[in-house]
C-alpha positions as CSV (number, residue, x, y, z in Angstrom):
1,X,37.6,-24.6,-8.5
2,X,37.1,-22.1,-11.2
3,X,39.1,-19.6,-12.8
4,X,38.0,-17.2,-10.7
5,X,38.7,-19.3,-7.2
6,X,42.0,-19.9,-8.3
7,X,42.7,-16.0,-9.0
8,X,41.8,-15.5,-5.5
9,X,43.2,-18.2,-4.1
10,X,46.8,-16.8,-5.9
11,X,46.2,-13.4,-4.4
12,X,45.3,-14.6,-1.3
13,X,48.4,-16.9,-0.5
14,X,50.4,-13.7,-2.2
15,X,49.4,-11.6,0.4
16,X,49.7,-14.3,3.2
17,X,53.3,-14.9,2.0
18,X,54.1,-11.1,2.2
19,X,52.2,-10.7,5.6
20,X,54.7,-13.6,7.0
21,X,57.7,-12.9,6.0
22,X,57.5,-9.3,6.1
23,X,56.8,-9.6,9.8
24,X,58.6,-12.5,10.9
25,X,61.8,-10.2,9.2
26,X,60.4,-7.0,11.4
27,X,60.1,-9.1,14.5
28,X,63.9,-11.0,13.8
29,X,65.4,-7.8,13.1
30,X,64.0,-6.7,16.9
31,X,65.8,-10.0,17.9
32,X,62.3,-11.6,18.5
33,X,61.4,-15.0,17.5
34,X,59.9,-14.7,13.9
35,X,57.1,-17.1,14.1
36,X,55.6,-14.4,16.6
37,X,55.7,-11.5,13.5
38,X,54.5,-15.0,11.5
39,X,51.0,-14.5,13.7
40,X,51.1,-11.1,14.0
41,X,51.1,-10.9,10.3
42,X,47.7,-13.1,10.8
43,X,46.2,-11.0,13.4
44,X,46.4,-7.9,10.5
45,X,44.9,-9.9,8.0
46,X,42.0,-11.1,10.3
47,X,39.2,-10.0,11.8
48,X,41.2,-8.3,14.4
49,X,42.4,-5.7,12.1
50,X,41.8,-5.4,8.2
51,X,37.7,-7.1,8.7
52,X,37.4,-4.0,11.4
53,X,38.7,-1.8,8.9
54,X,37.9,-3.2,5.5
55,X,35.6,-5.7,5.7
56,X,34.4,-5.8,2.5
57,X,38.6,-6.4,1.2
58,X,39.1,-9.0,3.5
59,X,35.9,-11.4,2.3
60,X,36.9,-11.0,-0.8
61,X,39.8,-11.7,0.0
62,X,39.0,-14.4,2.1
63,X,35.9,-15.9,1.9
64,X,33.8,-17.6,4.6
65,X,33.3,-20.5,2.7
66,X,34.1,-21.8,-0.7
67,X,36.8,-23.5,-2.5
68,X,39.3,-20.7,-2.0
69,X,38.6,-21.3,1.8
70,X,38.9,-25.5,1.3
71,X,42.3,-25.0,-0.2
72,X,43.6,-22.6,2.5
73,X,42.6,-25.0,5.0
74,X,44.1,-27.8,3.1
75,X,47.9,-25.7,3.3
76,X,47.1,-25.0,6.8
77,X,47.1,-28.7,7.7
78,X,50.0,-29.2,5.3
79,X,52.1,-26.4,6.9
80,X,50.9,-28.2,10.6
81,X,52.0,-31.7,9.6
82,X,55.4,-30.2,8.1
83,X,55.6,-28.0,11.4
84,X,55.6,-31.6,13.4
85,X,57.9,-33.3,10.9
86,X,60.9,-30.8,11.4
87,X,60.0,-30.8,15.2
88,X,59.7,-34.2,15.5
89,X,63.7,-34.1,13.4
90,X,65.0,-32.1,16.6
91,X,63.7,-34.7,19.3
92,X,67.2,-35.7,20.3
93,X,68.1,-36.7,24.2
94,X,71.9,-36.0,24.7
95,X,72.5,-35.1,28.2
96,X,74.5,-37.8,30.6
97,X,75.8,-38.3,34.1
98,X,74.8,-35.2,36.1
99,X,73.1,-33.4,33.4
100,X,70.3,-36.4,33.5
101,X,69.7,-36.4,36.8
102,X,68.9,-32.4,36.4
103,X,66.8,-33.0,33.9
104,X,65.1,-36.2,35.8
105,X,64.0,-33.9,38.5
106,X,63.5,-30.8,36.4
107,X,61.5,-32.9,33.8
108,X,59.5,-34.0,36.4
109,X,58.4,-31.2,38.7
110,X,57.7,-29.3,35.3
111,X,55.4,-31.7,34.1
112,X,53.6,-32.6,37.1
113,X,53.0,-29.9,39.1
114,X,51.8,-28.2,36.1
115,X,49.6,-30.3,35.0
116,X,47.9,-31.3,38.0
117,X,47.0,-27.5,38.4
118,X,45.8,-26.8,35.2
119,X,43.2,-30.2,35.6
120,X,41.9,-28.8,38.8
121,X,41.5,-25.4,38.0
122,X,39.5,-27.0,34.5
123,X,37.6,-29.3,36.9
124,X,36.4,-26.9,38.8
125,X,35.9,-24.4,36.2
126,X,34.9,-26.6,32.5
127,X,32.9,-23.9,31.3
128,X,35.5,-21.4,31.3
129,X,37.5,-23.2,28.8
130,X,35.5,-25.9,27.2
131,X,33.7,-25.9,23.4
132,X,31.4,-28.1,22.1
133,X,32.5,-31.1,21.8
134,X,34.3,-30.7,25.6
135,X,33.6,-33.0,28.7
136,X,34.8,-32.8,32.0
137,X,37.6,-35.2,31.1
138,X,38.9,-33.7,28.0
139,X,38.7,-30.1,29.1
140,X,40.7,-31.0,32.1
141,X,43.4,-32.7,30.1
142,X,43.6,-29.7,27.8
143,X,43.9,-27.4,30.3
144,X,46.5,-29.5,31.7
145,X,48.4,-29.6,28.7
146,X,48.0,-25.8,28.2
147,X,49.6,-25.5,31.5
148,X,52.5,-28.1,30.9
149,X,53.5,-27.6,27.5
150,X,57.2,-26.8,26.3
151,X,58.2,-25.6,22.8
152,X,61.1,-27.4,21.5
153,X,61.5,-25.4,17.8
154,X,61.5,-22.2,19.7
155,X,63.1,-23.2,22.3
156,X,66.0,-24.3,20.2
157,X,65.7,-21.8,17.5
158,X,66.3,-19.3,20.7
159,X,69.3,-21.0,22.0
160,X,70.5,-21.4,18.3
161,X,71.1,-17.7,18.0
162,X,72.5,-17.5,21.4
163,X,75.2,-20.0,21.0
164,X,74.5,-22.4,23.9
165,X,72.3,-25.1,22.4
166,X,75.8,-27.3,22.8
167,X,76.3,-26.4,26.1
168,X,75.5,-28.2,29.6
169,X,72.2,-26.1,30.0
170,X,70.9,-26.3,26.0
171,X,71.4,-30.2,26.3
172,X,69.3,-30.0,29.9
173,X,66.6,-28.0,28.6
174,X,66.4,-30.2,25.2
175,X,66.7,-33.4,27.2
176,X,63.6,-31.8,29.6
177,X,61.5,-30.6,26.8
178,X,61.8,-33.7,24.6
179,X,60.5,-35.8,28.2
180,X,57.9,-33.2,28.9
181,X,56.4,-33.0,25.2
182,X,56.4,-37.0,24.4
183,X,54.4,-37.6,27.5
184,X,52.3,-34.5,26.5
185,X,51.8,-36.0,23.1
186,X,50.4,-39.7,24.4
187,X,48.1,-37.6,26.2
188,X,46.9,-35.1,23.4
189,X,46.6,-38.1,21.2
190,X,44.1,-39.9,24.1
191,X,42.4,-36.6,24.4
192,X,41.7,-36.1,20.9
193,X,40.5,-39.8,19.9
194,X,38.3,-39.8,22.9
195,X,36.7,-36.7,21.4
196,X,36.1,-38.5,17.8
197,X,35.0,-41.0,19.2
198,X,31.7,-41.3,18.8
199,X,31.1,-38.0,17.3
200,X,30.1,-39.1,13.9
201,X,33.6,-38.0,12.2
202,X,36.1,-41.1,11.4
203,X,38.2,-42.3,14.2
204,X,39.8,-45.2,12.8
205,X,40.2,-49.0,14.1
206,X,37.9,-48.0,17.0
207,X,34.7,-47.4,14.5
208,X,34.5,-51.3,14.4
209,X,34.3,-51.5,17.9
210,X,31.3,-48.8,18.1
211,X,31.1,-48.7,21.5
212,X,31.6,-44.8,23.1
213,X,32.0,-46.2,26.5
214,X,34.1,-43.9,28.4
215,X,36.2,-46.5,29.9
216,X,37.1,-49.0,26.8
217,X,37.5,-46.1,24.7
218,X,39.9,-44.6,27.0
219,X,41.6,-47.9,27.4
220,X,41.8,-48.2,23.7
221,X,43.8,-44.6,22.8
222,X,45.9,-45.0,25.8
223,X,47.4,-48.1,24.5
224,X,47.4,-47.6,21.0
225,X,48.9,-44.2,21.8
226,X,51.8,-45.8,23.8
227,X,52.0,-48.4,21.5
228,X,52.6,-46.4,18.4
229,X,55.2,-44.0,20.4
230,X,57.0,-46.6,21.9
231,X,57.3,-48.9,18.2
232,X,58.3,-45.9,16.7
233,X,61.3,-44.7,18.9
234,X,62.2,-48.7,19.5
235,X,62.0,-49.4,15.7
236,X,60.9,-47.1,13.6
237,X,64.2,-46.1,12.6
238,X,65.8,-49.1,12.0
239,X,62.8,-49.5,9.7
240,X,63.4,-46.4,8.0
241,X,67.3,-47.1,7.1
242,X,65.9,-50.3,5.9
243,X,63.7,-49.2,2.9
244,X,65.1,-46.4,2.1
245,X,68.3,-48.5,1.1
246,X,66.4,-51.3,-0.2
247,X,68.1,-52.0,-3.5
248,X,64.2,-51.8,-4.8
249,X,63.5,-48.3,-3.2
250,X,64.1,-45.8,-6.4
251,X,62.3,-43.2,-5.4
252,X,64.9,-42.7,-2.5
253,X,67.9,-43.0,-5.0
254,X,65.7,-40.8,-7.6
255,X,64.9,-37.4,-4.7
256,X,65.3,-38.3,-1.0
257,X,63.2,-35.3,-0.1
258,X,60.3,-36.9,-2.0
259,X,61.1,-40.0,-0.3
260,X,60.8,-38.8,2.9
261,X,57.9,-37.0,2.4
262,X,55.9,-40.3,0.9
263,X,57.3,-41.3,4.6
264,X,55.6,-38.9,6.2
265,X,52.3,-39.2,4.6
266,X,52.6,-43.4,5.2
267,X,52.9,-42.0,9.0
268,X,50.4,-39.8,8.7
269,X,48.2,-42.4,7.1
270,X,49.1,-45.3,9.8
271,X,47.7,-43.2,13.0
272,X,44.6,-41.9,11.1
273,X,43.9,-45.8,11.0
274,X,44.3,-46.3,14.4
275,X,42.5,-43.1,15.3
276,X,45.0,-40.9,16.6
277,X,45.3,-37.3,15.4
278,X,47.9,-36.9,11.8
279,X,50.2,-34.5,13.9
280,X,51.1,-37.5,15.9
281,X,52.5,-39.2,12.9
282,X,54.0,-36.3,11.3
283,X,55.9,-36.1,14.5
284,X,57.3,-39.6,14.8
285,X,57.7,-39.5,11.0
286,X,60.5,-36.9,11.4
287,X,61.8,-39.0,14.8
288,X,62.7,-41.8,12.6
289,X,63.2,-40.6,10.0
290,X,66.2,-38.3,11.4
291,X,67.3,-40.7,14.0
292,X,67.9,-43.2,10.6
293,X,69.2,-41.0,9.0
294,X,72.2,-40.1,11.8
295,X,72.9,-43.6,12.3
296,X,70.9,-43.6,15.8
297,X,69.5,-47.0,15.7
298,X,72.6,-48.5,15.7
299,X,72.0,-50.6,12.3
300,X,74.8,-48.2,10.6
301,X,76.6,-45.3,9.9
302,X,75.1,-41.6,9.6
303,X,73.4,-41.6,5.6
304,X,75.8,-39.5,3.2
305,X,73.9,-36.4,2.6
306,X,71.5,-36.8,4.7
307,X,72.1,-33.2,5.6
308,X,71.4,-31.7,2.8
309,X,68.1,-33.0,2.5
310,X,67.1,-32.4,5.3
311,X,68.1,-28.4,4.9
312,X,65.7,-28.9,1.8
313,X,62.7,-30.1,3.3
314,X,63.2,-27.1,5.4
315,X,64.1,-24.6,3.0
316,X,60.9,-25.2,1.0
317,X,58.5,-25.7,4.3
318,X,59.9,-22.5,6.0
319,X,59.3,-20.4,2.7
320,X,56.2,-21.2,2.0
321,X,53.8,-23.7,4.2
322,X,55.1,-23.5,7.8
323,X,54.7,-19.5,7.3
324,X,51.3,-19.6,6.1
325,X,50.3,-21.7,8.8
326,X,51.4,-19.7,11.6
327,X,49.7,-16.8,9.6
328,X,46.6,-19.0,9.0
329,X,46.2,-19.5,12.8
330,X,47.0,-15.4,13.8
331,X,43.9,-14.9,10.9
332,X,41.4,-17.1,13.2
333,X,42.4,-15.1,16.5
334,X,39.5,-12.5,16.6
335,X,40.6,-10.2,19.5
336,X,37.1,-8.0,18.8
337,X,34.7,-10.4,20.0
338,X,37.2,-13.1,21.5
339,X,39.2,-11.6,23.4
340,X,39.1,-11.1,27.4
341,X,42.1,-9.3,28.6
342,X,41.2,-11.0,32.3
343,X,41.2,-13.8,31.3
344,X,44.5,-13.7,29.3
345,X,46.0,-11.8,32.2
346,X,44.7,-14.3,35.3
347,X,45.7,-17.3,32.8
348,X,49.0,-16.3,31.5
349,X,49.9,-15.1,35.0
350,X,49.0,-18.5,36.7
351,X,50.6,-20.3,33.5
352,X,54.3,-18.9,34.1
353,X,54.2,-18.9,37.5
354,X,53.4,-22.5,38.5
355,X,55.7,-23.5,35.8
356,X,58.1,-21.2,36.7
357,X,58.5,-22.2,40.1
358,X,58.1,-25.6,39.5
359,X,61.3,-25.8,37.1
360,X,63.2,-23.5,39.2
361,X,62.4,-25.6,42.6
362,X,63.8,-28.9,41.1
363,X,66.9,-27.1,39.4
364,X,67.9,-25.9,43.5
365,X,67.0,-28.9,44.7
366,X,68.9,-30.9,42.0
367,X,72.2,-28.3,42.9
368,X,72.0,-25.6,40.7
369,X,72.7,-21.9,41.0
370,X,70.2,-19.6,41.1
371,X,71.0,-17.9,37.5
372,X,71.3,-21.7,36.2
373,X,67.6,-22.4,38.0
374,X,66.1,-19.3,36.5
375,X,67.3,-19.6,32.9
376,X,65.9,-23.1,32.6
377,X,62.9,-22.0,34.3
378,X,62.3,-19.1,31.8
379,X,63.6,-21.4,28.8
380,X,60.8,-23.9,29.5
381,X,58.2,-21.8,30.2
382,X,58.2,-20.9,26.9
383,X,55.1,-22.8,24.9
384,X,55.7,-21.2,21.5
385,X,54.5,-23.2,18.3
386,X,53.6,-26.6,20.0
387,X,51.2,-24.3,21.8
388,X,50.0,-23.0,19.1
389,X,49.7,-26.0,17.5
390,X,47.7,-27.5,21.1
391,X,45.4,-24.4,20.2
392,X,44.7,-25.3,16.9
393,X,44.0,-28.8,16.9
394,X,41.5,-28.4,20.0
395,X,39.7,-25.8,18.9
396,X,39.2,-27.4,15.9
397,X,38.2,-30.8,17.6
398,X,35.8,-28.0,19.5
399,X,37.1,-29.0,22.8
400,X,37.9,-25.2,23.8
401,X,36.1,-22.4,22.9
402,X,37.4,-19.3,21.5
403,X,37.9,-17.3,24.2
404,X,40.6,-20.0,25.2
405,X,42.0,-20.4,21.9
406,X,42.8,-16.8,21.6
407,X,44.4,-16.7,25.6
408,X,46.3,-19.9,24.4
409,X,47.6,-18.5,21.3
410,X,48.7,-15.1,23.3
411,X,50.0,-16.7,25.8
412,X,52.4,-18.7,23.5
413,X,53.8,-15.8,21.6
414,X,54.2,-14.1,25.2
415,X,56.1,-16.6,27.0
416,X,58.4,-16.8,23.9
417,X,59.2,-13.5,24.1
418,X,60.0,-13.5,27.9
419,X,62.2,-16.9,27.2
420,X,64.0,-15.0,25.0
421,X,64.8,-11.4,26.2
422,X,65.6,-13.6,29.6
423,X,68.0,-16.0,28.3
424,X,70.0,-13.0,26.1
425,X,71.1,-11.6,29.1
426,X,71.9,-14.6,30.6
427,X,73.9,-16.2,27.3
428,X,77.5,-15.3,28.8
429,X,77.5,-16.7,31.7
430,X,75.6,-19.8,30.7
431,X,77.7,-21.0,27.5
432,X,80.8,-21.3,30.3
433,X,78.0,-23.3,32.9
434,X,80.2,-26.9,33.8
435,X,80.2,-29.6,36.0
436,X,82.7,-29.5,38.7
437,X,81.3,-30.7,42.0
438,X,78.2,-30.8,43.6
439,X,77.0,-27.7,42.2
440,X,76.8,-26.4,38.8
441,X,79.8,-23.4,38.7
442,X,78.8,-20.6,36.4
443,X,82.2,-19.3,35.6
444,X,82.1,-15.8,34.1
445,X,82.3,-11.8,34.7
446,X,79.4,-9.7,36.6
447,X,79.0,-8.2,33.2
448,X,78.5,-11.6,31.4
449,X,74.6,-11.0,33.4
């Protein structure tokens, strides 16, 4: 990188960091979620927008190619593995007695029926949706995903600023989304080591094997998938307590954060052995290392200060890589030549419905009310920044093309916006929601609506 590069590369992240937070503060202040005015910000610095206008500014700005362009994309999969990281922090099942069985039931109609939908409509349609790299399998299980997915950060973030995240509906829709994503994940993390496979790019432990039979190699990521989730929730915490207060360990008694980061990377490194995608181990990284430091594994108290290093991880990935990110991913949505407003519409309107109705079936037929069914329908149709980060990583495994990345990208920042102006009116009525009988009672004034 020369002197020049690094000139640009300055301005360039100056003007990313402006675009973010000026936005995300714009789209806050309108009591939107700000990682939508995070990829809006994107969109004006992209093609969409300031290449229309000044395309001569923007490649200078940002080049094509280059080093300028290999560092960006170097932050961008920084900001994506610190994304999972805090994500992967917030994976926390609370809910008990009647709440569980809720969520049972919800968890399950709004996974399956979903899915199942979004595989058919792919199967019968691959073309529509699948890049280069796509098969008939993989596109199907994209599409599936697409159609299933739930976004815990925003989801919570959402709920945060309502006040009912500690209430008998934000521990149901927590306890549903955490169910719904860690099945989703096993499955990304198949999809995306059977598309490395055999591709010439580095999949890990299943290189020595060589084989790109369909069947062994499926075999192969499904277990080692499962495998990896399963140690990680069963043990990996424990683990985590354990070296970090190994009398040995002085980088944990010299900076925790930087501990926990080294932990993250170690992650990181582990499933890019085995051949499953880094955003997989960024997310258990944060699962342990949370759940060890809260005294969840049951191998001791909560760490002292383990607060307040977690607040610092997030203070210095929310100000700088987590925005870029988001604003990295708005500035690869071309809605000139990519964008098909039918096909957003006919997507996004089959999307949220079959979820929809899914969700809000099981909550009736579990004994909710019908405000109680709705909300959590609305809450978890929201796809947010997992689904922005299911658009990012399979476009650029080239297993959707970018007609569907755009649609899936939309579509997040859409359904995120619904969630939210649906569960503000509802916030009254549900932070009073309890358990006193067969059904749910929501106990509150007309006006609480």
């Amino acid at each position: 990188m020369t002197a020049i590069d690094t000139i640009r590369l300055l301005a360039a992240l100056a003007v990313i960091c402006a675009a973010a937070h000026g936005c995300g503060y714009l789209f806050g202040a309108l009591r939107q979620p700000p990682v939508i005015g995070e990829v809006v910000g994107g969109i004006l610095l992209g093609p969409s927008l300031l290449g229309l206008l000044a395309p001569g500014a923007r490649a200078a700005l940002f080049p094509a190619s280059g080093a300028v362009t290999s560092a960006l994309d170097a932050i961008y999969q920084l900001g994506q593995l610190l994304l999972m990281f805090l994500a992967g922090a917030e994976l926390r099942i609370r809910a008990g007695g009647r709440e569980r069985r809720t969520g049972t039931i919800v968890a399950a109609a709004g996974l399956l029926a979903p899915f199942a939908a979004g595989a058919g409509i792919a199967t019968l349609f691959p073309g529509v949706f699948s890049g280069p790299a796509g098969s008939t399998v993989t596109t199907a299980l994209v599409v599936g995903l697409a159609m299933a997915v739930a976004a815990i950060p925003v989801i919570s973030r959402i709920m945060m600023d309502l006040k009912v995240m500690d209430t008998a509906f934000g521990r149901i829709v927590l306890m549903v989304a955490v169910v719904e994503d860690v099945i989703l994940y096993v499955v990304l993390a198949v999809v995306l080591g059977l598309a490395r496979s055999g591709t010439g790019h580095p999949s890990g432990l299943w290189d020595v094997v060589g084989t790109t039979a369909i069947a062994p190699t499926a075999a192969y990521f499904t277990a080692v998938s499962l495998l990896f989730f399963a140690g990680s929730l069963t043990r990996g915490a424990r683990l985590f307590r354990r070296v970090a207060g190994h009398r040995a360990n002085i980088v944990a008694r010299q900076s925790p954060v930087a501990f926990r980061l080294i932990f993250l990377c170690v992650m990181v490194l582990l499933c890019l052995g085995l051949g499953i995608n880094a955003v997989f181990g960024a997310l258990m990284a944060g699962v342990c290392a949370a759940r060890g430091d809260q005294g969840a594994d049951g191998d001791g108290a909560a760490v002292e200060g383990g607060p307040a290093v977690w607040e610092a991880i997030r203070q210095f990935s929310m100000a700088f890589f987590i925005p870029v990110f988001f604003v990295l991913v708005g500035m690869r949505l071309d809605l000139v030549r990519a964008f098909d407003p039918l096909f957003l519409m006919w997507f996004l309107t089959l999307a949220c419905g079959i979820k929809t109705f899914s969700v809000w079936a099981a909550a009736r037929l579990a004994g909710e009310d019908p405000l109680f069914s709705s909300s959590l329908a609305f809450a978890l149709n929201a796809r947010g920044t997992i689904g922005i980060v299911l658009a990012g990583v399979t476009r650029q495994a080239e297993l959707i093309n970018d007609r569907f990345f755009v649609v899936l990208v939309l579509v997040s920042l859409v359904t995120c916006q619904i969630a939210g102006f649906r569960l503000s009116r509802a916030a009254d009525r549900l932070r009073t929601a309890t358990v006193t009988g067969p059904r749910r009672q929501l106990r509150g004034t007309r006006a609480g609506r």
